[in-house]
N, C-alpha and C positions, 0 to 999 in steps of 0.2 A: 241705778241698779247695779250692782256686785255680778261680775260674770263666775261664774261656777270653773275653776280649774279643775283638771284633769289632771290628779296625780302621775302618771304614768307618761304625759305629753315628754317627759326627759329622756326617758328610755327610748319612747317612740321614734325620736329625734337622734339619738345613738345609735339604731338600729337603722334605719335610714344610711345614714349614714356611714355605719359600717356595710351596707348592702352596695352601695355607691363605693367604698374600698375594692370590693371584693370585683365589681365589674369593670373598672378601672386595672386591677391583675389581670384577669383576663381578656383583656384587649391590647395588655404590653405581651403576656404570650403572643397573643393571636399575630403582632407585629414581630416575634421574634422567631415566626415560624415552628412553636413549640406544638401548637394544636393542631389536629388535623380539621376541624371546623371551624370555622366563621362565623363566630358571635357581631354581630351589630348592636350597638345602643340605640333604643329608641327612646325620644323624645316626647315627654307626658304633658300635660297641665291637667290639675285636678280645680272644680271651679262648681263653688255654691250658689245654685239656684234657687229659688223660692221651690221650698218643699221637695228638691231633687240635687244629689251630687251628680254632674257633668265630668268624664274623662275622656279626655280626646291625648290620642295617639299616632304618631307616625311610622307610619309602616309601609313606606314605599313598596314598590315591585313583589311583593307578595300577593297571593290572591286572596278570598276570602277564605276556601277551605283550606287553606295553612296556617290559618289561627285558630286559638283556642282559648277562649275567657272562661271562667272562675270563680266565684264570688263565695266566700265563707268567711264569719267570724271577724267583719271587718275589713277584709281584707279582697281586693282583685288583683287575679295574676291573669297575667298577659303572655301568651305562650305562640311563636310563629317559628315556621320550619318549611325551607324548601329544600328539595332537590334539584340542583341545575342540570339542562341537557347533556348527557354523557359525552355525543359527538358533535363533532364541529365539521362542518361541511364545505368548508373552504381554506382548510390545510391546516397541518399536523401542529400540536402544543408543543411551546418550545418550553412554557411556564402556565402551569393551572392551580390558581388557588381558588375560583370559585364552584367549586362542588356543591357544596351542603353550606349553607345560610340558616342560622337559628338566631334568637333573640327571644329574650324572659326575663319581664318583668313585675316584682309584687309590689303591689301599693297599697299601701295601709290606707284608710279610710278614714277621714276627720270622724265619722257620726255611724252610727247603726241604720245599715238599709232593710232595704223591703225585696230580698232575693227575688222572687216572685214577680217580681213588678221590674223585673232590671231587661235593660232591653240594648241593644249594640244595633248601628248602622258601619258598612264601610263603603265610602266613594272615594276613587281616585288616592289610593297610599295613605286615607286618613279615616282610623276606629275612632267613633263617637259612642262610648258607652254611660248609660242614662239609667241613675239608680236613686231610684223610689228613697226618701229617707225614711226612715220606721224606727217608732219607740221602745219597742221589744228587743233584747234579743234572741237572733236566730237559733235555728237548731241545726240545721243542715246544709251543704256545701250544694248548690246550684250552678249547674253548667248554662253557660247563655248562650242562644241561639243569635247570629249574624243575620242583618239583612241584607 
């Protein structure tokens, strides 16, 4: 049987990829002291299940409500932001880069989900988000709830 290509899989792949440029600049700032924030890259794997795409994320030292997922039109962003404690309690900064901690990631989607049905766990530094596949496409952008 003939597998069905997806015209657009090249673009997809370009876009990827220049998204992976773009965070790649931002991490030579972030080392050359240009930004006042601290971007980290977080590490994905996307992985097809019988009837469900599986994304699991690393997200160290962050808590749960410092994230925030996203599902529209194919596509989940991954959005995490802390504030570090202002003071330090056992003497004065000679050097402070870690303030503000953010990391944001989109991930294009092999297939069309089931927004509705999309559900996220986090234990221990590690988002497991679980999304329904669906024949349809969506119409509207769904926020998911952490457990």
């Amino acid at each position: 049987m003939m597998r069905r290509t997806n015209p657009f899989d090249d673009f997809e792949e370009l876009f990827e990829r220049m998204s992976r440029q773009f965070d790649e600049m931002g991490r030579q700032f972030d080392r050359s002291g240009m930004m006042a924030q601290v971007r980290h890259e977080m590490a994905i794997d996307v992985t097809d299940h019988d009837g469900e795409i599986v994304v699991t994320v690393d997200l160290p030292g962050y808590e749960k409500s410092d994230i925030a997922l996203s599902v529209a039109n194919r596509t989940l962003t991954v959005e995490a932001t802390r504030e570090l404690d202002a003071e330090r309690a056992d003497g004065e900064y000679l050097r402070r880069e870690r303030r503000h901690e953010s990391a944001r990631r989109t991930i294009r989607l092999p297939e069309t989900v089931d927004e509705n049905g999309a559900s996220a766990s986090y234990h221990n530094g590690v988002l497991t988000v679980t999304l329904p596949k669906h024949d349809a496409e969506p119409d509207d952008s769904r926020r998911i709830d952490i457990d």
